[in-house]
C-alpha positions in Angstrom: -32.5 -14.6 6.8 -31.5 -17.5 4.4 -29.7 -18.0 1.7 -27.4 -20.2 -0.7 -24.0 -20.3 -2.2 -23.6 -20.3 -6.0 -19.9 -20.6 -7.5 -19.1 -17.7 -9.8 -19.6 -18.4 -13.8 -20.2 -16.5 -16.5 -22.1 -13.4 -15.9 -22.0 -13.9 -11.8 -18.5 -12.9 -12.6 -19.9 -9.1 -13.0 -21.3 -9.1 -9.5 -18.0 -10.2 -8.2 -16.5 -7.2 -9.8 -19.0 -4.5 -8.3 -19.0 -6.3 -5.0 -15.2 -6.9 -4.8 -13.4 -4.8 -7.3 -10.1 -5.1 -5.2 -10.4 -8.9 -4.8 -11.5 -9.0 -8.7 -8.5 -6.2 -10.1 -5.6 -9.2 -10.1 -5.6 -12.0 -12.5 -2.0 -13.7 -12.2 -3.0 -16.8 -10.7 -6.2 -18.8 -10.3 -9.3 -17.3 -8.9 -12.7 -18.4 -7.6 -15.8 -16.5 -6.7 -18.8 -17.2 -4.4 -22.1 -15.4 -4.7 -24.6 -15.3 -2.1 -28.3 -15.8 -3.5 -30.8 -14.8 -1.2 -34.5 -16.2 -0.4 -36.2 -12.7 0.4 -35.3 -9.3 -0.1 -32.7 -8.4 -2.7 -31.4 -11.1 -5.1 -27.8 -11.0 -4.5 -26.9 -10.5 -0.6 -23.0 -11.0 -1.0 -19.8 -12.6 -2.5 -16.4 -13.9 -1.5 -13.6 -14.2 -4.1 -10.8 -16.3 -3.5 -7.0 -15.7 -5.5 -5.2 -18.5 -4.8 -0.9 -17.9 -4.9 1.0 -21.2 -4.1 -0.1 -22.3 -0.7 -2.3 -19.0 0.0 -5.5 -18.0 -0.8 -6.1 -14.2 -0.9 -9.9 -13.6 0.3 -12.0 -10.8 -0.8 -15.7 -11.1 1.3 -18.5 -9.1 1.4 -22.2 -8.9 2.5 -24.2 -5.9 1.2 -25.5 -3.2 4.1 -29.1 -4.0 3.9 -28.5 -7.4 5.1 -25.8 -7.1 7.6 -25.6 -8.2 11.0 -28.0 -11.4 10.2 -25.0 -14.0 10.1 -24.4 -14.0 6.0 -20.9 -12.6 6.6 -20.0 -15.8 8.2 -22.0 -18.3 5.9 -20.3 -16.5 3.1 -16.7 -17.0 5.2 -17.5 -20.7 5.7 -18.2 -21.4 2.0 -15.3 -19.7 1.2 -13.0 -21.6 3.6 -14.1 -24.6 2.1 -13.4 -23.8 -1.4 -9.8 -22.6 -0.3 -9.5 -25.9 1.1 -10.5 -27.6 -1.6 -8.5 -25.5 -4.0 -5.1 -26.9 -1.9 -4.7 -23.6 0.1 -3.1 -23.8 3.7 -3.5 -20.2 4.8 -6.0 -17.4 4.4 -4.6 -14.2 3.7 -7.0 -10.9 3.9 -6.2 -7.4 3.5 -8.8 -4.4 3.7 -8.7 -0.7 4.8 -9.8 -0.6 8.6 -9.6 2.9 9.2 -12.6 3.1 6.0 -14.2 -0.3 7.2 -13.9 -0.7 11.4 -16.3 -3.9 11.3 -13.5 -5.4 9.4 -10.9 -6.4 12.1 -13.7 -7.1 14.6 -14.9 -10.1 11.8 -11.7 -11.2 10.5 -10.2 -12.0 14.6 -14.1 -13.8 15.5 -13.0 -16.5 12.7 -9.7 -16.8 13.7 -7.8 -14.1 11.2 -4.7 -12.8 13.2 -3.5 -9.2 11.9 0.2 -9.4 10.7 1.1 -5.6 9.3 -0.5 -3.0 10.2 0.4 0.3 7.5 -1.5 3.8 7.6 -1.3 6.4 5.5 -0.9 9.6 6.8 -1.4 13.1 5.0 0.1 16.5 6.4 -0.1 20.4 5.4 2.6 21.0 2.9 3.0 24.6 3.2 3.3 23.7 7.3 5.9 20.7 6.7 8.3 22.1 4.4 10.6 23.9 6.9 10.0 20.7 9.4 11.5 18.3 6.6 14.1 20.3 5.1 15.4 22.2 8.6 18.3 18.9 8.9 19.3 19.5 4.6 19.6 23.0 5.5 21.4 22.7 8.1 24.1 20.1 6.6 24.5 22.6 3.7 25.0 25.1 6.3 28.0 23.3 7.8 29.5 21.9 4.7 28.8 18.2 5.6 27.3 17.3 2.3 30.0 14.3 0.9 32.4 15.1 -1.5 31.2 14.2 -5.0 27.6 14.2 -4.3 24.8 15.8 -6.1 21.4 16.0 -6.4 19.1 15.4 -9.4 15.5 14.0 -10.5 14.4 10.6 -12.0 14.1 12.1 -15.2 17.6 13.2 -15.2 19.3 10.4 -13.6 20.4 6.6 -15.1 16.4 5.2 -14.7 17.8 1.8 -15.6 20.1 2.3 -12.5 17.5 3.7 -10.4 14.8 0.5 -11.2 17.1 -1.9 -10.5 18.2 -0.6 -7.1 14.7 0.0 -6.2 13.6 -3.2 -6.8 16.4 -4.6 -5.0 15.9 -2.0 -1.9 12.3 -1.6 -1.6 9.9 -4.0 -4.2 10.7 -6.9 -2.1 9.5 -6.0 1.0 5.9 -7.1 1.8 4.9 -4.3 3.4 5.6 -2.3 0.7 3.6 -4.4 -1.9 1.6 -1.2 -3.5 4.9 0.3 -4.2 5.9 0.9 -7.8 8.3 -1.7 -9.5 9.2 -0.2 -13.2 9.9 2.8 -13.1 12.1 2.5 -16.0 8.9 1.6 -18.3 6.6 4.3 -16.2 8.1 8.0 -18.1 6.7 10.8 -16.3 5.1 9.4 -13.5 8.1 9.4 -11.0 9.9 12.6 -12.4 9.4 14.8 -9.6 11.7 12.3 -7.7 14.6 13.2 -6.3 18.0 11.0 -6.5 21.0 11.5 -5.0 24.1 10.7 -7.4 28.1 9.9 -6.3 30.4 10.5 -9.4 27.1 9.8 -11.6 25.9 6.9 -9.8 22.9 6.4 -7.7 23.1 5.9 -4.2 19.7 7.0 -2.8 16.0 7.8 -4.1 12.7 9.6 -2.8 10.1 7.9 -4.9 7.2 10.4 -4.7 3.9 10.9 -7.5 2.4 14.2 -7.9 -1.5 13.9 -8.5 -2.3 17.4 -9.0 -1.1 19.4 -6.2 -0.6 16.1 -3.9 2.7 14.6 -3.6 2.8 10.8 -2.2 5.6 9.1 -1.0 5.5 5.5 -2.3 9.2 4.5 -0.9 12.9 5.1 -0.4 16.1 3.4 -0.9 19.8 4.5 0.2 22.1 1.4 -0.9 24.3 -0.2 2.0 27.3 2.0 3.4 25.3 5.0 2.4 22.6 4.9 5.3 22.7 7.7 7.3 21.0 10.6 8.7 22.6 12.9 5.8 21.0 11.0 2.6 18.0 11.1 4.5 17.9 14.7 5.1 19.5 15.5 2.1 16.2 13.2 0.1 14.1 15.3 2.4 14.8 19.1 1.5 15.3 18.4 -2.0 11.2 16.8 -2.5 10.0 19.7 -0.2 12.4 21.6 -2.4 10.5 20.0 -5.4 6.9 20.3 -4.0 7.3 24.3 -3.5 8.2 24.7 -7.1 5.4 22.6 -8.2 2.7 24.3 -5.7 2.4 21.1 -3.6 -0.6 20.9 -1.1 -0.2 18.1 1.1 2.3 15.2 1.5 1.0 11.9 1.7 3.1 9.0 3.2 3.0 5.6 4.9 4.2 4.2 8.4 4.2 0.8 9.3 2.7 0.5 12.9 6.2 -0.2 14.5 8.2 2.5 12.6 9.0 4.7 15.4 10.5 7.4 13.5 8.3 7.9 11.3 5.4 8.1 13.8 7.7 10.7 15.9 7.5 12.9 12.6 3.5 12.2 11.8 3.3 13.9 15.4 5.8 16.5 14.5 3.9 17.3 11.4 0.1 16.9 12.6 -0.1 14.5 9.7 -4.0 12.9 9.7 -4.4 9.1 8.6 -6.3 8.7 5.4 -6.8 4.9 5.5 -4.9 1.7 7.5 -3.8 -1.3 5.3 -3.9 -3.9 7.2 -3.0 -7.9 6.4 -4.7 -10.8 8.8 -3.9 -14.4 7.8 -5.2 -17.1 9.2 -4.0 -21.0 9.1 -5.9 -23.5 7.4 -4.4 -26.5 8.6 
């Protein structure tokens, strides 16, 4: 099957969106879109859109299922390269779910993508992981190791101007962490449930979990330099499952970069299931 390449105006603008809502949901730098017109069959086979962010272009390609496996993927993918060329990128970047999309990685590698960060999301039983997470708290309370003038409070109750700032200094920045959130100060209610450890009033360490319903998900965690040990950690740990039981939590959702040994330890620990594996392939134009 045949086809040719029309660049995205107007209305085609529409298909990019239902093709590639991911590619299509960011509009903070220059974008460009690619649809894929076909001879026979249906109209519209595919589309690539490219975001282009200093020297990178961020690619978002697809050809739709009843016309897979003829070639279009990769006449899409060369069209694409050459408007990311021509729009002065010098690397492809490409990220996409390949636990929900397994022909992903396969496609990406053939045309020369090479995967970079690899971060699944895992979900376990609450009811089963609550003793698990909050045996180490427990046991510091037990022995009287928690610090001297530390406590333990929620977002909503601690200095959220404090919190944001540390967050975005701890976590924001990190790539891998991209999805995480970044104002928390200007986002009441979402991160209440959060648990923050305070010294003398001040805040030293953060859990950053959302509720949705009776699902809490981690989205990160910061303990500032000269506080990180095993006891903040433990200490962040009981009080969310602490948090979750009061709020009739189901399951705990949470991320693990593929190199994060600790974390994988506990994902075994905890029988934890992956829900979906972000994973980032770039590839060098030049």
């Amino acid at each position: 099957m045949t086809g040719a390449i029309r660049r995205a105006v107007g209305a085609d603008w529409a298909i990019c969106r239902a093709l590639l809502p991911q590619a299509c949901s960011r509009t903070d730098g220059p974008i460009e879109g690619l649809i894929l017109l076909l001879e026979s069959g249906p109209r519209v086979g595919g589309a690539a859109v490219l975001r282009f962010d200093g020297q990178d272009a961020w690619l978002g390609l697809t050809v739709v299922p009843t016309v897979r496996r003829q070639g279009l993927g990769s006449y899409v993918y060369n069209a694409a390269v050459a408007a990311a060329r021509a729009g002065g990128a010098r690397r492809l970047v490409a990220a996409c779910d390949t636990f929900a999309e397994p022909a992903a990685a396969p496609f990406l590698e053939k045309h020369g993508f090479a995967a970079v960060t690899q971060i699944t999301t895992f979900e376990a039983n609450f009811a089963a992981s609550a003793p698990i997470l909050s045996r180490m708290r427990d046991e510091l309370v037990a022995r009287n190791r928690i610090p001297a003038g530390w406590s333990v409070t929620t977002l909503a109750q601690a200095p959220q101007q404090s919190v944001a700032q540390l967050f975005a200094e701890y976590i924001a920045h990190r790539a891998d962490l991209a999805d995480a959130p970044l104002r928390l100060d200007q986002e009441a209610g979402r991160w209440d449930s959060s648990p923050v450890i305070l010294e003398n009033g001040r805040p030293v360490g953060a859990l950053v979990t959302e509720r949705d319903g009776t699902t809490w998900t981690v989205e990160g965690r910061f303990v500032v330099r000269g506080y990180q040990s095993g006891v903040a950690n433990a200490i962040l740990l009981g009080a969310a499952v602490d948090l979750g039981a009061a709020n009739q939590a189901t399951y705990i959702r949470f991320d693990s970069r593929e190199d994060n040994r600790d974390t994988l330890k506990l994902v075994r620990r905890l029988e934890a299931v992956p829900l979906r594996v972000r994973t980032r392939f770039e590839r060098a134009l030049y």
